[in-house]
PDB file of N, CA, C and O in Angstrom, chain B, residues numbered from 101:
ATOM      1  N   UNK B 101     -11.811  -7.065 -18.603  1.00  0.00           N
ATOM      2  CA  UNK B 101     -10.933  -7.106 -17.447  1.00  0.00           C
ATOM      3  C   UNK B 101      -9.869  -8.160 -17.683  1.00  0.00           C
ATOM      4  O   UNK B 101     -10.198  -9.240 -18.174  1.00  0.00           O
ATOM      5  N   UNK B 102      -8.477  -7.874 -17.326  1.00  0.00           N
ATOM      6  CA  UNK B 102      -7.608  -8.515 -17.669  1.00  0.00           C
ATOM      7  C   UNK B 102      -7.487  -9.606 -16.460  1.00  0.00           C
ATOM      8  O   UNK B 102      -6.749  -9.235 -15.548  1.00  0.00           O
ATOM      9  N   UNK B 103      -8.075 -10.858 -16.305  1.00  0.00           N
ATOM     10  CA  UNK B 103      -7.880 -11.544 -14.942  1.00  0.00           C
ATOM     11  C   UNK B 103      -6.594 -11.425 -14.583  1.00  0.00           C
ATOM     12  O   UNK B 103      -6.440 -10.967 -13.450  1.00  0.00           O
ATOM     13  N   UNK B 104      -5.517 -11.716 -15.242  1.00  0.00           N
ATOM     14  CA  UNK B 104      -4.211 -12.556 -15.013  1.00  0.00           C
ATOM     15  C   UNK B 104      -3.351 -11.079 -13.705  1.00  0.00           C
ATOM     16  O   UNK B 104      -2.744 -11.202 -12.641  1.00  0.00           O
ATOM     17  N   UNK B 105      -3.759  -9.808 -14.564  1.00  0.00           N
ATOM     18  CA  UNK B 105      -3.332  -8.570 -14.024  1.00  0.00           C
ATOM     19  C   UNK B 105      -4.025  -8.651 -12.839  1.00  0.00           C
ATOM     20  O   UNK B 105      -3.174  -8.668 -11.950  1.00  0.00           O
ATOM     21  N   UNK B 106      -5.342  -8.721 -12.272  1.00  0.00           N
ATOM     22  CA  UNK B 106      -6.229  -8.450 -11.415  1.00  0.00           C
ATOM     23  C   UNK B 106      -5.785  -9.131 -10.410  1.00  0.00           C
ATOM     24  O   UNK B 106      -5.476  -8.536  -9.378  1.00  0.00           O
ATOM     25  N   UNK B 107      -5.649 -10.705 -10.528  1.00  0.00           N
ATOM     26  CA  UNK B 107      -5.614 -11.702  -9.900  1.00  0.00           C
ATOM     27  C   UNK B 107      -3.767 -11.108  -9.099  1.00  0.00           C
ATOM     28  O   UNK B 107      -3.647 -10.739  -7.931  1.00  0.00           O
ATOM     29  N   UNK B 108      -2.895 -11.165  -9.858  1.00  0.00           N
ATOM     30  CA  UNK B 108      -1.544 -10.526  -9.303  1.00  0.00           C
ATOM     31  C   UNK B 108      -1.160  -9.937  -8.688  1.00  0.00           C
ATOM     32  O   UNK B 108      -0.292 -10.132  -7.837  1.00  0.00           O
ATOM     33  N   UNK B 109      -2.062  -8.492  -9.135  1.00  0.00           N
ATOM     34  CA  UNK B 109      -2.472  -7.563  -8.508  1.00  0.00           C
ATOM     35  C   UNK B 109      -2.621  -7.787  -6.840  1.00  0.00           C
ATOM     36  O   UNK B 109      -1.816  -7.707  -5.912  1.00  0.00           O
ATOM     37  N   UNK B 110      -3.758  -8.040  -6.914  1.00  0.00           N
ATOM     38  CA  UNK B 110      -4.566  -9.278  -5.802  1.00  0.00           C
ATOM     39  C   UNK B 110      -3.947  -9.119  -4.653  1.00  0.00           C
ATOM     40  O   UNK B 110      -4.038  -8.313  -3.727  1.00  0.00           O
ATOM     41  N   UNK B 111      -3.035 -10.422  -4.986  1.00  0.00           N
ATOM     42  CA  UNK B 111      -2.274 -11.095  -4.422  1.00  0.00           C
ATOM     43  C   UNK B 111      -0.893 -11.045  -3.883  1.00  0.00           C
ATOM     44  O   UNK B 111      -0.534 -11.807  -2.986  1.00  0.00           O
ATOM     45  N   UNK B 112       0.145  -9.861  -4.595  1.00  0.00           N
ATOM     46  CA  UNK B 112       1.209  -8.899  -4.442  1.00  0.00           C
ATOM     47  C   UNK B 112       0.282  -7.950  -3.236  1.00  0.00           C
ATOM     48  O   UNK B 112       0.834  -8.029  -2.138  1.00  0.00           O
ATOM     49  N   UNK B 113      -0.730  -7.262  -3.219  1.00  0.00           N
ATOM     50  CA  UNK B 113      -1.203  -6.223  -2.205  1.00  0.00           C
ATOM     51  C   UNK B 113      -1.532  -6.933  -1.242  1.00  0.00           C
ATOM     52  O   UNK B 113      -1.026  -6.523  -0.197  1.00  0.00           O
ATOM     53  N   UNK B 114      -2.492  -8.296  -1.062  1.00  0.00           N
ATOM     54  CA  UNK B 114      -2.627  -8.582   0.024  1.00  0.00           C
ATOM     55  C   UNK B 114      -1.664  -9.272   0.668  1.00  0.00           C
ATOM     56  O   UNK B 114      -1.702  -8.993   1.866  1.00  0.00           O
ATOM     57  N   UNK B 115      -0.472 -10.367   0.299  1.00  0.00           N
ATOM     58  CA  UNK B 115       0.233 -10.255   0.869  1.00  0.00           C
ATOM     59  C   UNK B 115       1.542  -9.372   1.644  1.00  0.00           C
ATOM     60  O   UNK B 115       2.362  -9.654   2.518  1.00  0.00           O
ATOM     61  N   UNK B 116       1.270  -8.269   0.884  1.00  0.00           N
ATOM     62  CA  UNK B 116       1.995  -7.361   1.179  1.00  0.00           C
ATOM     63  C   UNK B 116       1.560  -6.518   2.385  1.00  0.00           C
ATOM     64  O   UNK B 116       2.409  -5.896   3.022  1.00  0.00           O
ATOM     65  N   UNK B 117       0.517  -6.486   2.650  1.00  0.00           N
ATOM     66  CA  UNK B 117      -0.462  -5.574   3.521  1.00  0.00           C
ATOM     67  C   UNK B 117      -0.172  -6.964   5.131  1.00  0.00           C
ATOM     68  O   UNK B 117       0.289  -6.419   6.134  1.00  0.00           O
ATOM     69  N   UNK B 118      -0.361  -8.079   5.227  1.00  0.00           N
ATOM     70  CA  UNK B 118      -0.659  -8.833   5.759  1.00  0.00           C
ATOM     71  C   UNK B 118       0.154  -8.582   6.885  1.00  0.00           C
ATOM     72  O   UNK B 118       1.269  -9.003   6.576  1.00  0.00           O
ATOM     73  N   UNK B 119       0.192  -8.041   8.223  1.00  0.00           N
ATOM     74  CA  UNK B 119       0.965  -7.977   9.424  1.00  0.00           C
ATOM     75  C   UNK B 119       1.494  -6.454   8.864  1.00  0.00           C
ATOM     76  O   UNK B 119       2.710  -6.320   9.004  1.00  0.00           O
ATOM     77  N   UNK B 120       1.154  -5.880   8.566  1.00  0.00           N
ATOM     78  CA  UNK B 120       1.915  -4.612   8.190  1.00  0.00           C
ATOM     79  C   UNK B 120       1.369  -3.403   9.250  1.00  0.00           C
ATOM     80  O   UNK B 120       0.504  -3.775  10.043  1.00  0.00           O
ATOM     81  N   UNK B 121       1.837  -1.870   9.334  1.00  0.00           N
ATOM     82  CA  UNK B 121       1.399  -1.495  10.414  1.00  0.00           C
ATOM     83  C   UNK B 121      -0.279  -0.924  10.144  1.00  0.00           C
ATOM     84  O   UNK B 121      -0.989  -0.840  11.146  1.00  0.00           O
ATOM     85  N   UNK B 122      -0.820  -0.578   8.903  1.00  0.00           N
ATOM     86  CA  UNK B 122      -1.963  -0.770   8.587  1.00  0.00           C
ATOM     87  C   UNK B 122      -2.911  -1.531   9.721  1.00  0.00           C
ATOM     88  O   UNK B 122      -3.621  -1.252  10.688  1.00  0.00           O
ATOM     89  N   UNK B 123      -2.381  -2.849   8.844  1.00  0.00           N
ATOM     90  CA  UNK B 123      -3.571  -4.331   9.723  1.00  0.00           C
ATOM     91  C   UNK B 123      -3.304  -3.460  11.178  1.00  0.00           C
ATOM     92  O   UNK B 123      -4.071  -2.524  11.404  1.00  0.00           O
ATOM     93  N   UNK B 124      -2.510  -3.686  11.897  1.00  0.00           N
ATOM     94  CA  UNK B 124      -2.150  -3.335  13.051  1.00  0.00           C
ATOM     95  C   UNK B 124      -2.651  -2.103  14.049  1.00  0.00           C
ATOM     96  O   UNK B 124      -2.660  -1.924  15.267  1.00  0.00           O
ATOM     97  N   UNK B 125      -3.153  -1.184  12.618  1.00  0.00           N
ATOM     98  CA  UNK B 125      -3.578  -0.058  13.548  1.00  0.00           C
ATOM     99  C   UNK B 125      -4.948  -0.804  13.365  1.00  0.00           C
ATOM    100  O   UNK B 125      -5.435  -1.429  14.308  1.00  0.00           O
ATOM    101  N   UNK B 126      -5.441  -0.746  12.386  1.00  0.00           N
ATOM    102  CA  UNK B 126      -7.014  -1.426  12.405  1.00  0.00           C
ATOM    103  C   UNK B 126      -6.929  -2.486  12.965  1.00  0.00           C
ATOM    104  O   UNK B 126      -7.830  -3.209  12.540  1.00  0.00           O
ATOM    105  N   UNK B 127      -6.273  -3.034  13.770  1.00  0.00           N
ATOM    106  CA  UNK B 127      -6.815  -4.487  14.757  1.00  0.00           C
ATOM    107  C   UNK B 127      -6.823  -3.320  16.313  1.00  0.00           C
ATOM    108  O   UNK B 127      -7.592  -3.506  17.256  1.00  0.00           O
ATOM    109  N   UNK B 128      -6.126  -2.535  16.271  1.00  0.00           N
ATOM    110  CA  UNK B 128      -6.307  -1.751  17.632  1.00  0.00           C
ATOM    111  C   UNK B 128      -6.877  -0.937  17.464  1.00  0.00           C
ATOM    112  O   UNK B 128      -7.491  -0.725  18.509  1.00  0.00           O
ATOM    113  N   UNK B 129      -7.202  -0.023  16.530  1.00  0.00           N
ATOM    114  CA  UNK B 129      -8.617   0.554  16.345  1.00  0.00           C
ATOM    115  C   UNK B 129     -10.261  -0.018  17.009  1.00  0.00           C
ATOM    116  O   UNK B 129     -11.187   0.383  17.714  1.00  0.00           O
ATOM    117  N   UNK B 130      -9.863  -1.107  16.289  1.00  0.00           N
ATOM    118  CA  UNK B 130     -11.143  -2.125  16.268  1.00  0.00           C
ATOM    119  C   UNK B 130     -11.733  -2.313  17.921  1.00  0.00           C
ATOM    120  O   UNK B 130     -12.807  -2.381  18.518  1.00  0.00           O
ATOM    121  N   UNK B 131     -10.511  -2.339  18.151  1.00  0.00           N
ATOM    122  CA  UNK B 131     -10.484  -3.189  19.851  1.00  0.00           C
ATOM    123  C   UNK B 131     -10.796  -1.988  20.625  1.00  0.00           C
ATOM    124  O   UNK B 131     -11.679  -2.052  21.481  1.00  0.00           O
ATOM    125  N   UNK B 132     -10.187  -0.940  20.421  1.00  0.00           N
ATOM    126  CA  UNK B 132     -10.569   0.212  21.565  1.00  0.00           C
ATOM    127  C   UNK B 132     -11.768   0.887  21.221  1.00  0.00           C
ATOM    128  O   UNK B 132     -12.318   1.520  22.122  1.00  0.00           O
ATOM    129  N   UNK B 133     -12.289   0.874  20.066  1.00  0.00           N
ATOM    130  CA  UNK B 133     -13.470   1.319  19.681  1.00  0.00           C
ATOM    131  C   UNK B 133     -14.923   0.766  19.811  1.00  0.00           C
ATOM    132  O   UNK B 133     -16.036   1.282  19.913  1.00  0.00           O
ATOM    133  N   UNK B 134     -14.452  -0.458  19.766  1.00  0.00           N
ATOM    134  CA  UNK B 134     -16.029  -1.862  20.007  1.00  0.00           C
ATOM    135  C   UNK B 134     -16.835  -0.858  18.681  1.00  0.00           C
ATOM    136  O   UNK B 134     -17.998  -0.462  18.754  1.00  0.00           O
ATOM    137  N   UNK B 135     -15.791  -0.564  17.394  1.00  0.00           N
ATOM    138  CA  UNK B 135     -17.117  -0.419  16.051  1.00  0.00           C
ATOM    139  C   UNK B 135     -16.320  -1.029  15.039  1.00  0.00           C
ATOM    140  O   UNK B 135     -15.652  -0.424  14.201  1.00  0.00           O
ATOM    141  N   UNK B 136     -16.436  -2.322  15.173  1.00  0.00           N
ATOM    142  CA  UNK B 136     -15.452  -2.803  13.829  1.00  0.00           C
ATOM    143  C   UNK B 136     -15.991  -2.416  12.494  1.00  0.00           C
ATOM    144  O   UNK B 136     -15.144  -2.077  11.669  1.00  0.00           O
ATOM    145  N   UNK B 137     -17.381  -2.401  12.086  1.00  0.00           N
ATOM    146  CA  UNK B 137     -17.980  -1.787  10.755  1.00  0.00           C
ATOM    147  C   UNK B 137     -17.084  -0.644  10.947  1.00  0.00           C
ATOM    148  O   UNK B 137     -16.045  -0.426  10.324  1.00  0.00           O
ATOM    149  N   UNK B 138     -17.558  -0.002  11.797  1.00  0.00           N
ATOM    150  CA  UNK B 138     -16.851   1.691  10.923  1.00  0.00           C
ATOM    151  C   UNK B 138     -15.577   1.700  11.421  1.00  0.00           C
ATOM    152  O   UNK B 138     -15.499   2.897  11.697  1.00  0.00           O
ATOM    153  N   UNK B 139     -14.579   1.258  11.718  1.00  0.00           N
ATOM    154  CA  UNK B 139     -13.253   1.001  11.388  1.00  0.00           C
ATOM    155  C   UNK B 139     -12.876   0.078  10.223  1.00  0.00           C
ATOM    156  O   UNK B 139     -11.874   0.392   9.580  1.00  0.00           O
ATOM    157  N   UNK B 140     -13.572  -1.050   9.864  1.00  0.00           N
ATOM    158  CA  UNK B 140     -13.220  -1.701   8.389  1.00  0.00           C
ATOM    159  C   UNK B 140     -13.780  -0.752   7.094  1.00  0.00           C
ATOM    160  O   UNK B 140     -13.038  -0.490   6.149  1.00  0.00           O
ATOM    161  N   UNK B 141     -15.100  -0.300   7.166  1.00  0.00           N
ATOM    162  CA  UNK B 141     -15.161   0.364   6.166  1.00  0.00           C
ATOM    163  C   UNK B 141     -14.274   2.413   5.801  1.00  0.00           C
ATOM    164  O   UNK B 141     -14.118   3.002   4.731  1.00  0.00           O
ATOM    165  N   UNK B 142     -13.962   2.805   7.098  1.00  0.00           N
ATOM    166  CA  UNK B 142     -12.825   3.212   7.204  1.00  0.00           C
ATOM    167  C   UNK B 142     -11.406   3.483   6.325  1.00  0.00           C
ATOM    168  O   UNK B 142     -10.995   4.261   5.464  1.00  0.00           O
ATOM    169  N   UNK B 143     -10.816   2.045   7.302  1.00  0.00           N
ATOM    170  CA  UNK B 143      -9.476   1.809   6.747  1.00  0.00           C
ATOM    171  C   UNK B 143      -9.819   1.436   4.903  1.00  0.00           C
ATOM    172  O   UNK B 143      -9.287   1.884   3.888  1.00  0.00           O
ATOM    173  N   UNK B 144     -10.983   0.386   5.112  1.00  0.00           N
ATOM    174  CA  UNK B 144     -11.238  -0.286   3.008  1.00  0.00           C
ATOM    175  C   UNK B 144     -10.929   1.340   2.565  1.00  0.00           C
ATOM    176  O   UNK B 144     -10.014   1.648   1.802  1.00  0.00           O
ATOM    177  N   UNK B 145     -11.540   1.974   2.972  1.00  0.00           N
ATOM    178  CA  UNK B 145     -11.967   4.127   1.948  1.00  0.00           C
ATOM    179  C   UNK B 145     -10.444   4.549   2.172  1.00  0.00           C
ATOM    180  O   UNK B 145     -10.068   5.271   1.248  1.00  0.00           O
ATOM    181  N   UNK B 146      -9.384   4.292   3.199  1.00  0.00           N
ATOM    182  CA  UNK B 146      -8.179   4.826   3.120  1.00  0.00           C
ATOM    183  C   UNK B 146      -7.500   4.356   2.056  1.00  0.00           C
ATOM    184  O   UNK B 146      -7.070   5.176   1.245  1.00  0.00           O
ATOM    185  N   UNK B 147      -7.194   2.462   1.784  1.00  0.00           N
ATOM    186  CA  UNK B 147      -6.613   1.771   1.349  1.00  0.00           C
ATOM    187  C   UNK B 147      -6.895   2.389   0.269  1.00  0.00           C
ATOM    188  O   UNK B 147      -6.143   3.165  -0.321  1.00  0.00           O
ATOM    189  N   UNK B 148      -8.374   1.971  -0.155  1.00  0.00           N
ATOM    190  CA  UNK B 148      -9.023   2.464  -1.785  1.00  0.00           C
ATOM    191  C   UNK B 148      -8.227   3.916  -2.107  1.00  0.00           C
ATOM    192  O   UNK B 148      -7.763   3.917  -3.247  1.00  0.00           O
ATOM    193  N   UNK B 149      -7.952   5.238  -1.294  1.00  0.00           N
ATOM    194  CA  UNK B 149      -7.962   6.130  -1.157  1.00  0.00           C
ATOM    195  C   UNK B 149      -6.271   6.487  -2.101  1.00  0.00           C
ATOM    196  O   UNK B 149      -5.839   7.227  -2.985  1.00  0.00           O
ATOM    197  N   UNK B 150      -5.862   5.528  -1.294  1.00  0.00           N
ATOM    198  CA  UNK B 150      -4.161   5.709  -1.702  1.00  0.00           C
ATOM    199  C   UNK B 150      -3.892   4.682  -2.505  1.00  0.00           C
ATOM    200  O   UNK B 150      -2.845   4.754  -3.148  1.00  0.00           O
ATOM    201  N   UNK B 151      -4.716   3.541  -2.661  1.00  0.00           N
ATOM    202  CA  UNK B 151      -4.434   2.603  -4.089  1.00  0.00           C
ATOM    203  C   UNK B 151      -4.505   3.818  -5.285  1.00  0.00           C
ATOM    204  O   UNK B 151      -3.595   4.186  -6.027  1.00  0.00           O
ATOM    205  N   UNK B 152      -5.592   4.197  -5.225  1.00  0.00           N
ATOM    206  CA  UNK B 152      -6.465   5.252  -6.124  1.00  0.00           C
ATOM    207  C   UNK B 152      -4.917   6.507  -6.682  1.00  0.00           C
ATOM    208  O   UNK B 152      -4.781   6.874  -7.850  1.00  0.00           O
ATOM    209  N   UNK B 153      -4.188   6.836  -5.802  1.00  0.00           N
ATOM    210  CA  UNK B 153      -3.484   7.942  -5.959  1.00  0.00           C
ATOM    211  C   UNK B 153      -2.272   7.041  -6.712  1.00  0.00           C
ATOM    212  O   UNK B 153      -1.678   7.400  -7.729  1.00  0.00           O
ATOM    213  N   UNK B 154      -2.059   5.856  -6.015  1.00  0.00           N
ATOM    214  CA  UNK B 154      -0.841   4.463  -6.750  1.00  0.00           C
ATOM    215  C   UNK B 154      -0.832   4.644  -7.473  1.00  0.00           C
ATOM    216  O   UNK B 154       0.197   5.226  -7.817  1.00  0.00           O
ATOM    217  N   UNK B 155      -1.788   4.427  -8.469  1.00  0.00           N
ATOM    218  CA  UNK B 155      -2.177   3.706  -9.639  1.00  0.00           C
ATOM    219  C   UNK B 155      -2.440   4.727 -10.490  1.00  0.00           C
ATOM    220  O   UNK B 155      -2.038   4.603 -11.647  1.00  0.00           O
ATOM    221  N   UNK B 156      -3.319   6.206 -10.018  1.00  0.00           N
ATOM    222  CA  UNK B 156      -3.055   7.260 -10.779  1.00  0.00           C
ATOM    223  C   UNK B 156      -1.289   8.171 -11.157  1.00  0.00           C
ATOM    224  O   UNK B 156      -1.130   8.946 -12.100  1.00  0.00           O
ATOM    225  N   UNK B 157      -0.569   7.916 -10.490  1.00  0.00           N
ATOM    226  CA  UNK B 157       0.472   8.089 -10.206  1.00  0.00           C
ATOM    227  C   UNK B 157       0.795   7.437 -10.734  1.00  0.00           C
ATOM    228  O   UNK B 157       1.475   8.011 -11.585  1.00  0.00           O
ATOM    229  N   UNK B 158       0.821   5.882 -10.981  1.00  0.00           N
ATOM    230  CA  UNK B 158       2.194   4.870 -11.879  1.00  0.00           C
ATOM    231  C   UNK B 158       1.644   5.306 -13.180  1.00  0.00           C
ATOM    232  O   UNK B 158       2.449   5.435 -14.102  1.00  0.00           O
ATOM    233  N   UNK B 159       0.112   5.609 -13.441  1.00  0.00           N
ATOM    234  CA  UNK B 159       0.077   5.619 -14.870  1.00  0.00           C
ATOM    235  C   UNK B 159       0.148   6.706 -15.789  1.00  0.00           C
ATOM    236  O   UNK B 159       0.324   6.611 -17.003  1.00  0.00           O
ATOM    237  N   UNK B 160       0.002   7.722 -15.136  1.00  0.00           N
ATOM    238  CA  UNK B 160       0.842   9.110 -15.240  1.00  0.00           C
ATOM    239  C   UNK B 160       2.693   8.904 -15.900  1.00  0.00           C
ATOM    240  O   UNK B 160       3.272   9.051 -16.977  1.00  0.00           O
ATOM    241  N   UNK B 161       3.044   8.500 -14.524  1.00  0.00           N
ATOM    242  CA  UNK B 161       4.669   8.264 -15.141  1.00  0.00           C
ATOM    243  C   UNK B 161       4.705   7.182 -15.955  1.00  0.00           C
ATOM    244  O   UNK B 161       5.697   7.301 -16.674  1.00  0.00           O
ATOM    245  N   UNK B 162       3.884   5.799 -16.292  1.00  0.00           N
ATOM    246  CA  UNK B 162       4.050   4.860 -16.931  1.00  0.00           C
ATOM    247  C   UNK B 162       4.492   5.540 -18.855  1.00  0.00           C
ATOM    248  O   UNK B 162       5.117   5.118 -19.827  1.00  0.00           O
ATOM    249  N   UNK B 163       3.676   6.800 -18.477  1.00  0.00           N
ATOM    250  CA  UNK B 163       3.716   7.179 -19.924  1.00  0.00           C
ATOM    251  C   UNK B 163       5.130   8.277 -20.211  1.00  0.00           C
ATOM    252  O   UNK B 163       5.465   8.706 -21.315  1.00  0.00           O
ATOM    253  N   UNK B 164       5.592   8.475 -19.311  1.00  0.00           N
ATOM    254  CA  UNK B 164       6.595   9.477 -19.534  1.00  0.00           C
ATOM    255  C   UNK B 164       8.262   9.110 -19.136  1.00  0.00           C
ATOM    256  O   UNK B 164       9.302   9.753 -19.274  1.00  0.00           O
ATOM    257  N   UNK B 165       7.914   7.584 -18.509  1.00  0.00           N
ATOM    258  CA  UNK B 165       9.423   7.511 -17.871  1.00  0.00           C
ATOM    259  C   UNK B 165       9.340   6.015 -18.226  1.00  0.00           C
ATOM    260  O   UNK B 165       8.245   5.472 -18.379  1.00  0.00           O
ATOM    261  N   UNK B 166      11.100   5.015 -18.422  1.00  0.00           N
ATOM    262  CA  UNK B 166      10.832   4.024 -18.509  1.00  0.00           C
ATOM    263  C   UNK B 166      10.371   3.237 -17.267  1.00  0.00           C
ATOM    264  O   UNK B 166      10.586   3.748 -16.168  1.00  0.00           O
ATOM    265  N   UNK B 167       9.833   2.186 -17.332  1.00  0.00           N
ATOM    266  CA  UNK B 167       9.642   1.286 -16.362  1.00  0.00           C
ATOM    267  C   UNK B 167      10.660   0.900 -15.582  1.00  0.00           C
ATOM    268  O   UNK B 167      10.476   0.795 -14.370  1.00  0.00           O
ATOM    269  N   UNK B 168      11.901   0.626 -16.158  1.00  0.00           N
ATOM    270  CA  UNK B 168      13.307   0.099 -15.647  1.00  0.00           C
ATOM    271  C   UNK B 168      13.601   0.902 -14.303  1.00  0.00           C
ATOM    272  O   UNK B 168      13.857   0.384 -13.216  1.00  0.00           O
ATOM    273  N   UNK B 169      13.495   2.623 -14.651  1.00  0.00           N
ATOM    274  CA  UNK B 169      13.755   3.689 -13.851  1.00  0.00           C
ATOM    275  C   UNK B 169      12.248   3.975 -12.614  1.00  0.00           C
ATOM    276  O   UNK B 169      12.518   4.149 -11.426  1.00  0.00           O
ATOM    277  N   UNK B 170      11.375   3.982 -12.890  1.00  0.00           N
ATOM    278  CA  UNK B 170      10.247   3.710 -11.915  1.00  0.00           C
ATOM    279  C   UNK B 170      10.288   2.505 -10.733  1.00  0.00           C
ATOM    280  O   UNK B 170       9.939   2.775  -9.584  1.00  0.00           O
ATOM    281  N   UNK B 171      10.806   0.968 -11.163  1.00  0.00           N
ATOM    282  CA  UNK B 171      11.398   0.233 -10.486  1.00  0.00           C
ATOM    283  C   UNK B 171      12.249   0.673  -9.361  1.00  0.00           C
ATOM    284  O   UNK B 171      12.141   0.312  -8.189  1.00  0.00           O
ATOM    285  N   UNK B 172      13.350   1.728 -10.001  1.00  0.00           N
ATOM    286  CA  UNK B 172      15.057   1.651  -9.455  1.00  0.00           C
ATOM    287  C   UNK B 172      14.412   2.798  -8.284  1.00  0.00           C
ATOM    288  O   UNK B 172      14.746   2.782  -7.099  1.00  0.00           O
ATOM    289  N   UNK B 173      13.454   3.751  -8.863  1.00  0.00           N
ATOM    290  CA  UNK B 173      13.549   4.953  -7.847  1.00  0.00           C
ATOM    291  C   UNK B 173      12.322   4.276  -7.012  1.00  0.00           C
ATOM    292  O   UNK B 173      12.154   4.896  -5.962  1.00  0.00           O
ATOM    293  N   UNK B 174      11.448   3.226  -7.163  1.00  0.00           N
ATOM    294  CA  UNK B 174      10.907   2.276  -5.800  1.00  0.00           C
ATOM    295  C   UNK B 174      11.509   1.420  -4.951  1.00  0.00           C
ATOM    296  O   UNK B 174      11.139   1.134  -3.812  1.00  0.00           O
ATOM    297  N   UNK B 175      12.464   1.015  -5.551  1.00  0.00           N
ATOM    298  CA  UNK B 175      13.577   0.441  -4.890  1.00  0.00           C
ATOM    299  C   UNK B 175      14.064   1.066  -3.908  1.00  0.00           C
ATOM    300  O   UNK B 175      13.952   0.719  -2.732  1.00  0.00           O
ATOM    301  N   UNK B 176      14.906   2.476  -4.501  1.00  0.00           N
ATOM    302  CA  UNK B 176      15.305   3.267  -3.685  1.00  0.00           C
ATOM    303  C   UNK B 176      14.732   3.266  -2.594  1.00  0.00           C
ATOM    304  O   UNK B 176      15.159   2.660  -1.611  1.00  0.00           O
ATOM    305  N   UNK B 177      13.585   4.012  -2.622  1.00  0.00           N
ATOM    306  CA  UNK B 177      12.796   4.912  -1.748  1.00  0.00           C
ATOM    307  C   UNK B 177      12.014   3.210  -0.518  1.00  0.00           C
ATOM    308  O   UNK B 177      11.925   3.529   0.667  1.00  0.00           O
ATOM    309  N   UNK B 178      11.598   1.842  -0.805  1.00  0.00           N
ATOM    310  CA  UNK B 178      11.927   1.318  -0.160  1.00  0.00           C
ATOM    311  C   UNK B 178      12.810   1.131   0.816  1.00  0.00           C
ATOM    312  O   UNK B 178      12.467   1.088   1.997  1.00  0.00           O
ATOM    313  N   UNK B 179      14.281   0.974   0.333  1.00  0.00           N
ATOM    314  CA  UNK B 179      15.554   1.152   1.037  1.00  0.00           C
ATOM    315  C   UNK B 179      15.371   2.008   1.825  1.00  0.00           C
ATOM    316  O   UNK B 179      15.088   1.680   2.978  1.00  0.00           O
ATOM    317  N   UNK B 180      15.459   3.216   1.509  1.00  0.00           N
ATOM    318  CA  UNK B 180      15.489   4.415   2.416  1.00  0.00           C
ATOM    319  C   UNK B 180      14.188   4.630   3.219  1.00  0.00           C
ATOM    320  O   UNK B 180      14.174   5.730   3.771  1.00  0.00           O
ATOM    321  N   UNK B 181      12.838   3.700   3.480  1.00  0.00           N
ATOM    322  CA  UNK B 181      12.070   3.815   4.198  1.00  0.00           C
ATOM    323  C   UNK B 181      12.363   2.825   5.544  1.00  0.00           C
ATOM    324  O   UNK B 181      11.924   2.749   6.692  1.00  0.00           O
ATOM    325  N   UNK B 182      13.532   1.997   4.582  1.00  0.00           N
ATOM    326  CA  UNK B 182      13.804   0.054   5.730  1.00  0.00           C
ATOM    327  C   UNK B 182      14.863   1.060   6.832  1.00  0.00           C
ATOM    328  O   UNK B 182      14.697   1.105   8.051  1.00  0.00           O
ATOM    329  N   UNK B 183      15.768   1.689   6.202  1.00  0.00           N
ATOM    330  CA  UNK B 183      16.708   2.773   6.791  1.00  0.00           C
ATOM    331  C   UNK B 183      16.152   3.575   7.763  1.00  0.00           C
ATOM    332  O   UNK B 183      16.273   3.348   8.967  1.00  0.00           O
ATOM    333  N   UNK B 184      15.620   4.394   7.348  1.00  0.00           N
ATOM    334  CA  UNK B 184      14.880   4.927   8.709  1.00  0.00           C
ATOM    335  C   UNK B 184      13.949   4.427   9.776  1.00  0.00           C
ATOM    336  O   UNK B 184      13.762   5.078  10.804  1.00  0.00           O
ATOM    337  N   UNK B 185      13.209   2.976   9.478  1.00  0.00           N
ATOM    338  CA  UNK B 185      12.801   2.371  10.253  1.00  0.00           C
ATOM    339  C   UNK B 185      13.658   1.650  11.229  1.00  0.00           C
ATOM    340  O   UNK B 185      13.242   1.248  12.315  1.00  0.00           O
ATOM    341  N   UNK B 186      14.976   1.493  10.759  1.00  0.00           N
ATOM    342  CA  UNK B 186      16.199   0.556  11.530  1.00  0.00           C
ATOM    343  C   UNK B 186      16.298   1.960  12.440  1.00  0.00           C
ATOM    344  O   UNK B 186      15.806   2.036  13.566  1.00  0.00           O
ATOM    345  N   UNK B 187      16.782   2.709  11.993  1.00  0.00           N
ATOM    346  CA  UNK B 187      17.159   3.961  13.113  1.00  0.00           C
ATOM    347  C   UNK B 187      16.046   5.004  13.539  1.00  0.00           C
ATOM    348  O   UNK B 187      16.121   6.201  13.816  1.00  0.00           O
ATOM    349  N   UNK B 188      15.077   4.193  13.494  1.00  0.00           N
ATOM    350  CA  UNK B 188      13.981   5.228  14.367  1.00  0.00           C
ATOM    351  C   UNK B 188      13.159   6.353  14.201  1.00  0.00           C
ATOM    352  O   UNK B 188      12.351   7.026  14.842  1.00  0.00           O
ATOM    353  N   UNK B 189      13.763   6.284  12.908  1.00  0.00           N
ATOM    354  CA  UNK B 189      13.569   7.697  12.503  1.00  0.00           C
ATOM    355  C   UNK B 189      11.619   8.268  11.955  1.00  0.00           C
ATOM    356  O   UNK B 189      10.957   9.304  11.893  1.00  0.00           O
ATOM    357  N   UNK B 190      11.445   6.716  11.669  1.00  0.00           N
ATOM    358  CA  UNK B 190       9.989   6.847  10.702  1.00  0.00           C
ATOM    359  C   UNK B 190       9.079   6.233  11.687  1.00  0.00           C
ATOM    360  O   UNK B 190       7.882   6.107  11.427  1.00  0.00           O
TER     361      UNK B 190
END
């Protein structure tokens, strides 16, 4: 196991996740449900769910496209998610 990757890893997702609308639905999940187990282990099987598709997905294209261009079209598609969140749309 490569720590240095793991640890980065880590630490890029959880701060990234931190106040996001995720946390947010699972803190009101939690609350209207009175089952925090099966809303944390839940949301962990979603997260895992779509890390799982991430990561199968970057390493798929890792092999067929440069990195430079995988960046530019996450970039993009960021942008254009901040965009439709300004106007309502998402």
């Amino acid at each position: 196991m490569d720590w240095r990757v793991f640890l980065t890893t880590f630490g890029v997702i959880f701060l990234a996740e931190m106040g996001d609308k995720t946390q947010l639905a699972a803190m009101t999940m939690a609350a209207q449900s009175n089952k925090p187990w099966a809303v944390f282990f839940a949301a962990a099987l979603a997260l895992a769910a779509v890390s799982a598709i991430g990561v199968l997905v970057g390493s798929v294209l890792g092999n067929y496209l440069p990195l430079i261009w995988i960046k530019r079209v996450a970039a993009v598609a960021f942008i254009a998610i901040g965009l439709l969140i300004l106007l309502n749309k998402f």
